[in-house]
C-alpha positions in Angstrom: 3.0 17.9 9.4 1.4 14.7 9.3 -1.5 13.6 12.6 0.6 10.0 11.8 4.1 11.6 12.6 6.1 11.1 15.8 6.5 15.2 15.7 2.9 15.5 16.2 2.1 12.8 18.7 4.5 13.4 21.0 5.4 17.2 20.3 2.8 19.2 18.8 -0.1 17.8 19.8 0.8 17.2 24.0 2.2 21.0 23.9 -1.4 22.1 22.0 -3.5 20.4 24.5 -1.6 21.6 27.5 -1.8 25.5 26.4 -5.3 25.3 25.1 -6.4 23.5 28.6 -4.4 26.2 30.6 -5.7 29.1 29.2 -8.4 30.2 31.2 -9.3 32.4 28.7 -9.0 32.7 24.5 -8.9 29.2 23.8 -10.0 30.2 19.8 -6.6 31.8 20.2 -4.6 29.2 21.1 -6.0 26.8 18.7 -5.6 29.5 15.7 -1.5 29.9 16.6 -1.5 26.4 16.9 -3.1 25.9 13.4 -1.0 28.2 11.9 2.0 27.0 13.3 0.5 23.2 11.9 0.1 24.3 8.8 3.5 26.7 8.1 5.6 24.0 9.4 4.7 22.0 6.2 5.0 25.2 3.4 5.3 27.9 5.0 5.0 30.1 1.5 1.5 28.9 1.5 0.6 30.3 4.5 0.1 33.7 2.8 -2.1 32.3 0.3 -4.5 30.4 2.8 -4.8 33.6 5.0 -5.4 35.7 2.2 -8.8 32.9 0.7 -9.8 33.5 4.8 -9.6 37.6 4.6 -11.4 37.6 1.1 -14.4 35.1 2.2 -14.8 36.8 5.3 -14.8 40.6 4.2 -17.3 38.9 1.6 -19.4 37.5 3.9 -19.7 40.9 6.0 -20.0 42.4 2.6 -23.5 39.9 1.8 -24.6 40.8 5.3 -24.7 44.0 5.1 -26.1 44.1 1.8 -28.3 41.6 2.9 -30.1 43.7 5.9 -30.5 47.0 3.4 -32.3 44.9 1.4 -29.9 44.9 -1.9 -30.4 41.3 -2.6 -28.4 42.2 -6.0 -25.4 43.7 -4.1 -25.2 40.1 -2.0 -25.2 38.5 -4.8 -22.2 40.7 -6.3 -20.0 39.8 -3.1 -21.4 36.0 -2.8 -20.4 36.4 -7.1 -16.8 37.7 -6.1 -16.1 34.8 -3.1 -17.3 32.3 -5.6 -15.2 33.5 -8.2 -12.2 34.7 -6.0 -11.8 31.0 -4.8 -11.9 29.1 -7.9 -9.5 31.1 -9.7 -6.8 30.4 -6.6 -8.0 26.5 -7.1 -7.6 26.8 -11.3 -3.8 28.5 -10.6 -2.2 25.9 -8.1 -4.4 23.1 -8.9 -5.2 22.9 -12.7 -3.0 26.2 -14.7 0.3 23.8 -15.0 -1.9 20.8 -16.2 -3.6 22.9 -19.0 -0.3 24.8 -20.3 0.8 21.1 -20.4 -1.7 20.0 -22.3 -1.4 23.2 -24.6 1.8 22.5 -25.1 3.5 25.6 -23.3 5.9 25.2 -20.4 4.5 24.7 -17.1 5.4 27.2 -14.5 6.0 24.3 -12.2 3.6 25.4 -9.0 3.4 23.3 -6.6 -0.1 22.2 -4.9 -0.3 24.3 -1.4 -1.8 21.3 0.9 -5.9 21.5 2.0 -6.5 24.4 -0.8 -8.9 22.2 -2.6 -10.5 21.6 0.9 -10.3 25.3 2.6 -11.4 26.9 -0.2 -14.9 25.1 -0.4 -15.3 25.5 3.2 -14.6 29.2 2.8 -16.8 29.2 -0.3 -20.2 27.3 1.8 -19.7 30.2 4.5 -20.3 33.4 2.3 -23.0 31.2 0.4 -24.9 29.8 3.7 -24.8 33.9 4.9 -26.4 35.0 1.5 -29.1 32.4 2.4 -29.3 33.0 5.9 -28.1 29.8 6.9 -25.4 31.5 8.8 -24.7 35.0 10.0 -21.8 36.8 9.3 -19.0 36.0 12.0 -17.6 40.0 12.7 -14.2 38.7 14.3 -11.5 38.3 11.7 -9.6 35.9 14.3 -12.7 33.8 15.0 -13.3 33.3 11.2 -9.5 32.3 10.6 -9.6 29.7 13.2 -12.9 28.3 11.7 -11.1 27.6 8.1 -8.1 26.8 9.8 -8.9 24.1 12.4 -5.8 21.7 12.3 -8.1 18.7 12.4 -9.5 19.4 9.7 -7.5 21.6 7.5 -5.9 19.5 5.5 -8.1 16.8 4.1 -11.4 17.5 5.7 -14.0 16.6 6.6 -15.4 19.5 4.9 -17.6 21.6 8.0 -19.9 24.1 7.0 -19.7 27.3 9.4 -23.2 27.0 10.7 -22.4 23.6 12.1 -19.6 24.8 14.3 -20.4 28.6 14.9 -21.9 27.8 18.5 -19.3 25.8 19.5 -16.6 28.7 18.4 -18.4 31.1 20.3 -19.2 28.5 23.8 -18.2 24.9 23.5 -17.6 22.7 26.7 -15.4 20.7 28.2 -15.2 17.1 29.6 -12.9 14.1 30.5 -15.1 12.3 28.9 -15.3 14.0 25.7 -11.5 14.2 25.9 -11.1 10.6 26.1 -13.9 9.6 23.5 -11.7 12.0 21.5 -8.6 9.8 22.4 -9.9 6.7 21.8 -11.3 7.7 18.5 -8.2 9.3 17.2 -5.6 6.3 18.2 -8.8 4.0 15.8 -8.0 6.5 12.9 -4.3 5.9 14.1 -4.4 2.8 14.0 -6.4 2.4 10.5 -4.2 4.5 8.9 -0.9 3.0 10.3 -1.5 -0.7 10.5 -4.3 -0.9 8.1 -3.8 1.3 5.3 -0.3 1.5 5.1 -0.4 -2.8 5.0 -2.6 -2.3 2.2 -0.7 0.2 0.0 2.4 -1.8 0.2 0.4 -4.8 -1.3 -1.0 -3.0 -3.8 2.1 -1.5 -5.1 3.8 -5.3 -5.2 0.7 -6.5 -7.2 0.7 -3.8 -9.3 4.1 -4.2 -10.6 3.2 -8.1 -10.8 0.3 -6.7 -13.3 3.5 -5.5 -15.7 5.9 -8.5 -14.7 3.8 -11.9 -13.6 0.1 -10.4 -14.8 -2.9 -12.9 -13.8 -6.4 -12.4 -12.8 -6.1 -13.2 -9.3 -3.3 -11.0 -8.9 -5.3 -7.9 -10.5 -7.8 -8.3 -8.0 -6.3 -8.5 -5.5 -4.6 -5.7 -6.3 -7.4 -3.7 -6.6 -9.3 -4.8 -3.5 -5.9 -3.2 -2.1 -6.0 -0.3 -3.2 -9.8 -0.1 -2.4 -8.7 -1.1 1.2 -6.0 1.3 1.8 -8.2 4.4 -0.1 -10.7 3.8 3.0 -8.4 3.3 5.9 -6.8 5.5 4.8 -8.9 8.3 4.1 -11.4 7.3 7.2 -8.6 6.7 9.6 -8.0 10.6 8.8 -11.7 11.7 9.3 -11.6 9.6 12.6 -8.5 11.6 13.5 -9.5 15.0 12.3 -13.1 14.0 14.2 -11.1 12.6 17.5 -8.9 15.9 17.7 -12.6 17.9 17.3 -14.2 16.2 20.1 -10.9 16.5 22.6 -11.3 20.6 21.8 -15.0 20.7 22.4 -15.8 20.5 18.5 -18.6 18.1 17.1 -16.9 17.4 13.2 -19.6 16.1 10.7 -19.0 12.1 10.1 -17.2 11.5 6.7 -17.9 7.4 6.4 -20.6 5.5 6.8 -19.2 2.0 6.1 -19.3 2.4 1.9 -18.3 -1.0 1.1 -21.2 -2.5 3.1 -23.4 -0.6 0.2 -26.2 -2.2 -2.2 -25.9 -0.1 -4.5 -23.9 3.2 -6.1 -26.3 5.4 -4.6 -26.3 3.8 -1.9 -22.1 3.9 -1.8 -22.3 8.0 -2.3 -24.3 8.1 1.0 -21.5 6.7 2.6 -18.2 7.8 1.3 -16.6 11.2 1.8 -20.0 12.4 3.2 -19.1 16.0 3.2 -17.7 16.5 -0.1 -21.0 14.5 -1.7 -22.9 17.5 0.6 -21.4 20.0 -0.6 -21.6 19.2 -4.2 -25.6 18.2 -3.7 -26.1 21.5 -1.8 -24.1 23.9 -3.8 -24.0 22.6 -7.4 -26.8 20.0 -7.9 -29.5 21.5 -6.0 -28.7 25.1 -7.2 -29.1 23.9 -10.6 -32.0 22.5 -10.5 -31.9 19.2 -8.6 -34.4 17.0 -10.3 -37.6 19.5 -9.8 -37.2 20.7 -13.8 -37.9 17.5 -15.4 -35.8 14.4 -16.0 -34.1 16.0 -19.0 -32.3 18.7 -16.4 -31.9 16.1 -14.3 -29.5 14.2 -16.2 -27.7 17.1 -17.1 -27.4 18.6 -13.4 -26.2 14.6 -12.6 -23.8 15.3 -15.2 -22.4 18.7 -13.9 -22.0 17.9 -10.6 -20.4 14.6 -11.4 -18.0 16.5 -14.0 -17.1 18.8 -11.2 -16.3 16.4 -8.5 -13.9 14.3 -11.0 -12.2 17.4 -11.6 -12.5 18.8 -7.9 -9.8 15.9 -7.4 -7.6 17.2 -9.4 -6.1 18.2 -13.1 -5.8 14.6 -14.3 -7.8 12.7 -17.1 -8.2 10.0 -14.9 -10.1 11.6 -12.2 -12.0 13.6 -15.5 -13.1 10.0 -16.4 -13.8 8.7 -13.1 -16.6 11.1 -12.4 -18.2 10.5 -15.5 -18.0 7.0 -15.3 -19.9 7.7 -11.7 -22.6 9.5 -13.7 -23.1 6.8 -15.9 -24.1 4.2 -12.9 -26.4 6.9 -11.0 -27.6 7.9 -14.0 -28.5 4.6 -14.5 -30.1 3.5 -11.4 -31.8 7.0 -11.3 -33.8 5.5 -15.2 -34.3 2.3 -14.2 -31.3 -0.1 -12.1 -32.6 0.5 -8.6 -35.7 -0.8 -9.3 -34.2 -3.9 -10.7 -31.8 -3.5 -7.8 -34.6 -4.0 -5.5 -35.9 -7.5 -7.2 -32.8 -8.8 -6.5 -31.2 -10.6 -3.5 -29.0 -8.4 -1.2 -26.0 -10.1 -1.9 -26.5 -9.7 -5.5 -26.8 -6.2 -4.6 -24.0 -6.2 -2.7 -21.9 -8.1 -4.9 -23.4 -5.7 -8.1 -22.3 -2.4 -6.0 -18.7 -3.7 -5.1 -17.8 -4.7 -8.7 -18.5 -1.4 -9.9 -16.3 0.5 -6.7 -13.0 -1.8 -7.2 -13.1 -0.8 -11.2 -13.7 2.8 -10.2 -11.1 2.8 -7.7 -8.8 1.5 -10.1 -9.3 4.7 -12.7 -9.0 6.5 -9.9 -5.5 4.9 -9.0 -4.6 5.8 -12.7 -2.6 9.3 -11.9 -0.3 7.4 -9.5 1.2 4.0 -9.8 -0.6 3.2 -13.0 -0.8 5.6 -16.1 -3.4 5.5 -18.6 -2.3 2.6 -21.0 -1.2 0.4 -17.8 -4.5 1.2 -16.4 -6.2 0.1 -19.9 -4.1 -3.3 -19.9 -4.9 -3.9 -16.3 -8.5 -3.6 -16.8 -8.2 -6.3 -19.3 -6.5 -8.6 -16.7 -9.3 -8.2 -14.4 -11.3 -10.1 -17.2 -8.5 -12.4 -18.2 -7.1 -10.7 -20.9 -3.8 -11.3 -22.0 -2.6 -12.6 -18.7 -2.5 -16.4 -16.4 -5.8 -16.8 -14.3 -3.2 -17.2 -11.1 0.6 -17.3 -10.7 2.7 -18.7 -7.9 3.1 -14.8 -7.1 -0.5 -14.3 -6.9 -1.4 -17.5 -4.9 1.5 -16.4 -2.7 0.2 -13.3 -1.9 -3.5 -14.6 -1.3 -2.1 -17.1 1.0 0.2 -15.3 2.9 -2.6 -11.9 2.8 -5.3 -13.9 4.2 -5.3 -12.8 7.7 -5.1 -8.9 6.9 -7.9 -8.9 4.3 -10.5 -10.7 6.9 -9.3 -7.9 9.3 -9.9 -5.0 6.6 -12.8 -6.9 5.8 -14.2 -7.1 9.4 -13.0 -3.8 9.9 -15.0 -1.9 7.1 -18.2 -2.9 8.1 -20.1 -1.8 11.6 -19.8 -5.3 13.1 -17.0 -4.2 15.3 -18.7 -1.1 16.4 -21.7 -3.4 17.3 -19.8 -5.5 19.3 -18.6 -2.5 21.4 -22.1 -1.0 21.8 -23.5 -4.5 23.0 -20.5 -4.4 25.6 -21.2 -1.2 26.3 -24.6 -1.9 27.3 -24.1 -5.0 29.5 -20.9 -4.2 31.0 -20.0 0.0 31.0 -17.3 -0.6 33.1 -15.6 -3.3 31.0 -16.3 -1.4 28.0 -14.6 1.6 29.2 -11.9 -0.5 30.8 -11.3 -2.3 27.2 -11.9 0.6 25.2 -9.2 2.5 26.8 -6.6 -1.0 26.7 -7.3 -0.7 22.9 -6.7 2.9 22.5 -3.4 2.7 24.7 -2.3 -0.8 22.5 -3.2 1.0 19.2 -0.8 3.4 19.9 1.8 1.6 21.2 1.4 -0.6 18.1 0.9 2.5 15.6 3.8 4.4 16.7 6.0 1.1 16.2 4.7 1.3 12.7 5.7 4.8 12.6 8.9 4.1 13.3 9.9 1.0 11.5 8.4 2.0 8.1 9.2 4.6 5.5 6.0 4.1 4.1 3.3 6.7 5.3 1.4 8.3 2.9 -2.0 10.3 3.1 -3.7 9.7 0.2 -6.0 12.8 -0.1 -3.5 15.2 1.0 -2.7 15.7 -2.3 -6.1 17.1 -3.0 
C-alpha cells in the first residue's frame, strides 16, 4: 500500500487513527496490527520473512544483554556476530542471489524483492549493535520490539530510526492537537511533493529521455537530468515528510532525512544533507568501526572506499549503483586530499555551481538500472557534453519553454526559502500562520488526491530498495 493511494488516505489511515485514539489503553498494539495489516496487504508471503528478521534481532539482542551483564563480552559479540550475519544473508538472497547466478551464467530463481527489507533489516541490525555498546538496552517485549521495526511510517523506505531514538516514546509518548495537526500539515507537504512535484518531474524526464535516443541535443539531456534530480528528491523527501508527518500525529519524533541537498557547496557538504539516516548509519556502523580516519590517511582512503562500495551496493544488485558509489568515493576522496580547501578560495556560487554539476551526472548513473541501461547511459553522458547530438531541438526548446514554471517551483521548492517565509509569518502573525498553514494543508490535498486520481503515474522511487 502506497501513503499516496486513495486506499490509504481515506481508508486505512482515518480507520488507524480512530482505533489508535480510542483505545484508552495498548496503543503499541493498535499500531503493530495496523502495521502488519499495511504491510501484508502489499505481499503478504513477505510477512513471514520480516517477522522472522524481527524475532532473530530481538532474541539476539536479549542474547547480547544478557551476555553483556555476566561479563562475557566474547559471547555478545557471538550473538551481535549472528544478527549481523543473520541479516545480510536474507539481504544477499532476495536482493543480490538472482543478480549473481545471472551474472554467472546460471538460471535465476526469479525472487522477487520483499518491499523495506533493505530498510528493516539495518534498523534491526543498529538495535542488537547499539545494545552490545550500551547505546540501548534490550527491549524484553517481543510485541513492543515488532512494532519498533515495523512502524508503517517508516517501514518501507525509511527514514532509517535507530531504537534508542524512539524507545521512550514506545514505552510513554504524548498526545496533542497540536502535534496532530503539525503532523497533518506536514504529511499533506510530503503529499503534495510527491504527487504534484515528483510525479511532474518523472514524466518529463521519461519524454526527455527517449528524446536522448530519438531528437538527442544538449539542452534536452539536461534537462532531462535536472528531472530526474528533481523528481529523486520530491520524491524521496516527500516520503520522509510523510513517514515523519504520520510519526508526529502518533506521538513519534522520526529523525529528519533532507536537509535541502541541492542548496550544497560541495559533495561533502551534499552527504550532510541527503538521505540523512542511511549516511548515519553507514558512518556509524561501517566507517567508524573501521577505523574512521584515526589510523592514518592510508586507512582512511580505504575505509572511504568500503563504506562507499557498500552503500552503492546497499541500493541494490546493479553495476550501476556499484559504479555510483565509487564514483562518490572518488569526489570525497578528493576533497578529503585537497578540493575543499580549494573549495573554500572560491566564490559560493562557484561552489555551488561545482557541487551541482557533479549530483546531476551522479544521478544520472544512478538512473542507469531503469530507463537507461549502461550503453544509453554512456551515449547520454556524451550529449551532456555535446557529443554526437544538436545543442537544442525544437523538442528541447519546447520543453524548456513550456517547463519553465514547474522548474522555478522545484527550484523554489528545494531550498529553505519557503520554510523561511513561513517561520517569518509565524513570528509576526501566529494566527495567520496557522490559519494559512492549515488552507495549504487542506488545498494540497484536495489538489494531490486530484492527482491521484487523474494519473496512472505514481511511483515511489526507493521502494524498490
Amino acid at each position: 500500500m502506497l501513503f499516496s493511494s486513495l486506499e490509504f488516505l481515506y481508508l486505512f489511515l482515518p480507520l488507524t487513527a480512530i482505533l489508535y485514539f480510542i483505545c484508552p489503553v495498548g496503543k503499541n498494539h493498535v499500531l503493530l496490527v495496523a502495521s502488519l495489516v499495511f504491510y501484508g496487504l502489499a505481499q503478504p508471503e513477505y510477512l513471514p520473512l520480516m517477522l522472522a528478521v524481527c524475532l532473530v534481532d530481538y532474541a539476539a539482542g536479549l542474547a547480547v544483554s544478557v551476555q553483556m551483564a555476566k561479563g562475557h563480552t566474547r559471547g555478545a559479540d557471538i550473538a551481535v556476530t549472528f544478527a549481523v550475519a543473520s541479516n545480510i544473508l536474507c539481504l544477499f538472497i532476495f536482493k543480490y542471489l538472482d543478480a549473481l547466478l545471472s551474472f554467472a551464467g546460471v538460471t535465476p530463481v526469479g525472487i522477487e524483492l520483499p518491499p523495506g527489507i533493505s530498510f528493516y533489516t539495518f534498523q534491526a541490525m543498529s538495535y542488537v549493535i547499539d545494545v552490545r555498546r550500551r547505546c540501548a538496552e534490550a527491549q524484553k517485549n517481543p510485541l513492543t520490539f515488532i512494532t519498533y521495526v515495523s512502524l508503517f511510517p517508516q517501514l518501507v523506505a525509511g527514514p532509517i530510526v535507530r531504537y534508542c531514538e524512539i524507545d521512550g516514546a514506545l514505552k510513554k509518548r504524548s498526545h496533542s492537537v497540536a502535534m496532530c495537526a503539525d503532523g497533518l500539515r506536514l504529511f499533506c507537504v510530503g503529499l503534495a511533493k510527491k504527487m504534484i512535484l515528483a510525479n511532474s518531474a518523472g514524466e518529463q524526464w521519461e519524454l526527455l529521455a527517449s528524446y536522448s535516443k530519438t531528437a538527442p541535443s544538449t539542452l534536452g539531456a539536461w534537462l532531462g537530468v535536472i528531472f530526474f534530480a528533481f523528481q529523486i528528491y520530491f520524491d524521496f523527501s516527500g516520503y520522509s515528510d510523510m513517514a515523519r508527518g504520520l510519526g508526529r500525529i502518533f506521538g513519534f519524533e522520526f529523525p529528519e532525512n533532507f536537509r535541502y541537498p541541492y542548496i550544497a557547496n560541495s559533495i561533502t557538504d551534499f552527504w550532510r544533507r541527503w538521505h540523512i539516516t542511511l549516511s548515519s548509519w553507514f558512518r556509524e556502523y561501517v566507517y567508524i568501526p573501521l577505523g574512521g580516519n584515526r589510523r592514518g590517511k592510508g586507512r582512511m582512503y580505504l575505509n572511504l572506499f568500503i563504506t562507499w562500495l557498500l552503500t552503492g551496493i546497499w541500493h541494490g544488485a546493479s553495476f550501476n549503483f556499484l559504479l555510483w558509489g565509487l564514483y562518490f568515493f572518488a569526489i570525497l576522496a578528493m576533497e578529503k586530499a585537497f578540493g575543499l580547501k580549494l573549495l573554500q578560495k572560491l566564490p559560493s556560487l562557484l561552489r555551488h555551481a561545482y557541487a551541482l554539476f557533479f549530483i546531476l551526472v551522479g544521478w544520472l548513473i544512478f538512473s542507469c538500472d531503469g530507463m537507461l541501461d549502461a550503453s544509453e547511459g554512456v551515449r547520454y553522458l556524451g550529449q551532456l557534453f555535446g557529443i554526437g547530438c544538436a545543442g537544442a531541438t525544437n523538442d528541447a526548446l519546447y520543453e524548456l519553454y513550456r517547463n519553465l514554471p514547474l522548474l522555478l517551483v522545484m527550484a523554489i521548492g528545494s531550498t529553505p526559502l519557503p520554510a523561511t517565509l513561513a517561520r517569518r509569518v509565524a513570528e509576526k502573525a501566529p494566527l495567520t500562520a496557522r490559519a494559512l498553514n492549515c488552507g495549504l494543508a487542506v488545498i494540497s490535498l484536495a489538489v494531490s488526491t486530484f492527482y491521484l486520481a487523474d494519473s496512472g503515474y505514481n511511483p515511489f522511487l526507493y521502494f524498490r530498495f
